[in-house]
C-alpha positions as CSV (number, residue, x, y, z in Angstrom):
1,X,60.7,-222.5,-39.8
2,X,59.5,-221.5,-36.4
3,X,55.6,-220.6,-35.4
4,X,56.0,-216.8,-36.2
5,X,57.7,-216.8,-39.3
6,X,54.8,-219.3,-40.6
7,X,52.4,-216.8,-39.6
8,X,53.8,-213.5,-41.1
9,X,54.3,-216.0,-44.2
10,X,50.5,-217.3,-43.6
11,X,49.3,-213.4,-43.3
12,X,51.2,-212.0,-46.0
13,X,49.8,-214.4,-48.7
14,X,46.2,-214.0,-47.3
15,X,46.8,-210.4,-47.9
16,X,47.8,-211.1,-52.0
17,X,44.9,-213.7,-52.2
18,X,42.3,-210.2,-50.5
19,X,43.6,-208.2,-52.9
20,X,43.1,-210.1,-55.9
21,X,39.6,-211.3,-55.4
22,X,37.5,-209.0,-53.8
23,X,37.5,-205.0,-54.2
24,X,37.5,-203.0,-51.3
25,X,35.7,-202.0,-48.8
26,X,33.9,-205.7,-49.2
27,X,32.0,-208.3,-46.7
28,X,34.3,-210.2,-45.1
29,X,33.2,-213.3,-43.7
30,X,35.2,-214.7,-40.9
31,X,34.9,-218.2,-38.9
32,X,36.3,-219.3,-35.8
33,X,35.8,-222.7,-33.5
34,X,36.6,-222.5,-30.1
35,X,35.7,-224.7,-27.0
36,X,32.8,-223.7,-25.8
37,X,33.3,-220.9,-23.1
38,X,31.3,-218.4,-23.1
39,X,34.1,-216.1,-21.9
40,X,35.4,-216.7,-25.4
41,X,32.9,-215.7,-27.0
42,X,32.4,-212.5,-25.2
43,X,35.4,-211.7,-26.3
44,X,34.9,-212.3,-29.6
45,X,31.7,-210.7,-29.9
46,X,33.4,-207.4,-28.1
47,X,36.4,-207.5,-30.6
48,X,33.8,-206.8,-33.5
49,X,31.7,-204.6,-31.5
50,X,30.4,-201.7,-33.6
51,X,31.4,-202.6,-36.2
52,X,27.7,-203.6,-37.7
53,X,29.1,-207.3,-37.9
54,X,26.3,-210.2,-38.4
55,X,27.4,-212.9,-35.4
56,X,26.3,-216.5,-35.5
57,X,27.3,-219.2,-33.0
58,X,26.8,-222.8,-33.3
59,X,27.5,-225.2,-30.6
60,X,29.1,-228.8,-32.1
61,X,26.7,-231.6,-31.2
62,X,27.8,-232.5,-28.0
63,X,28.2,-228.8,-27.3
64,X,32.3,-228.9,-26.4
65,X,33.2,-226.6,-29.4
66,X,31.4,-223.3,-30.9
67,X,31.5,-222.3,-34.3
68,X,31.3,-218.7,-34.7
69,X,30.9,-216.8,-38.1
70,X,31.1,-213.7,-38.4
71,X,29.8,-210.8,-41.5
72,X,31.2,-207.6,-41.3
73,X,32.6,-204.6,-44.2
74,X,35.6,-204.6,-43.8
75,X,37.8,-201.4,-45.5
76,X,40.9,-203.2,-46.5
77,X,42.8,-206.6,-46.0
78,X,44.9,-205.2,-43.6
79,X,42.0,-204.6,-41.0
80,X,41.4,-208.3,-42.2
81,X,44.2,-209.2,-41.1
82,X,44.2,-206.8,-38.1
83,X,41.5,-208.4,-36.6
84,X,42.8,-212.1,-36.8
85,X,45.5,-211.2,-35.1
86,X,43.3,-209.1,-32.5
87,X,41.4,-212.3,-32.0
88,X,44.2,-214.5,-31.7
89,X,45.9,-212.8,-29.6
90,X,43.0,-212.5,-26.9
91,X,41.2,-215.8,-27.1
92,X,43.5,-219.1,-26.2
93,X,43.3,-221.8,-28.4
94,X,40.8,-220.3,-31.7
95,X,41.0,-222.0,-34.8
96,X,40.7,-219.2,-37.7
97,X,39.1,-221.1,-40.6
């Protein structure tokens, strides 16, 4: 199975799992690592821009990775989703936890 059809499969069941546990609009918490770069994290700061999202970043302890969590209402799970991809797309090398 190649890369993409593991994400569609990846999104599609992260979608299901939205729907059945939360009721929406809902807080949505999301968390990415990244190397640190503070390009990157522009980036994803500016992705979630008005949007009234609650952004935390935490370097690792010898500072070569960020951890960045992110609170935000979001109105459906396809924005969710939306927005992972937005992310990915944009910043190299993010790990979506």
């Amino acid at each position: 199975m190649d890369t993409l059809s593991n994400a569609e499969e990846f999104y599609k069941n992260l979608k299901e799992k939205l729907y059945d546990t939360s009721v929406w609009p809902t807080e949505y918490l999301y968390k990415f690592i990244i190397k640190s770069d503070p390009a990157k994290i522009t980036i994803i700061e500016c992705i979630f821009d008005n949007m009234g999202a609650v952004i935390k970043t935490i370097p690792s302890k010898n500072g070569n990775y960020t951890s960045i969590s992110i609170n935000v209402i979001m109105k459906s799970p396809d924005v969710v989703i939306e927005k992972y991809k937005e992310v990915g797309s944009q910043v190299e090398g993010v790990i979506s936890l």
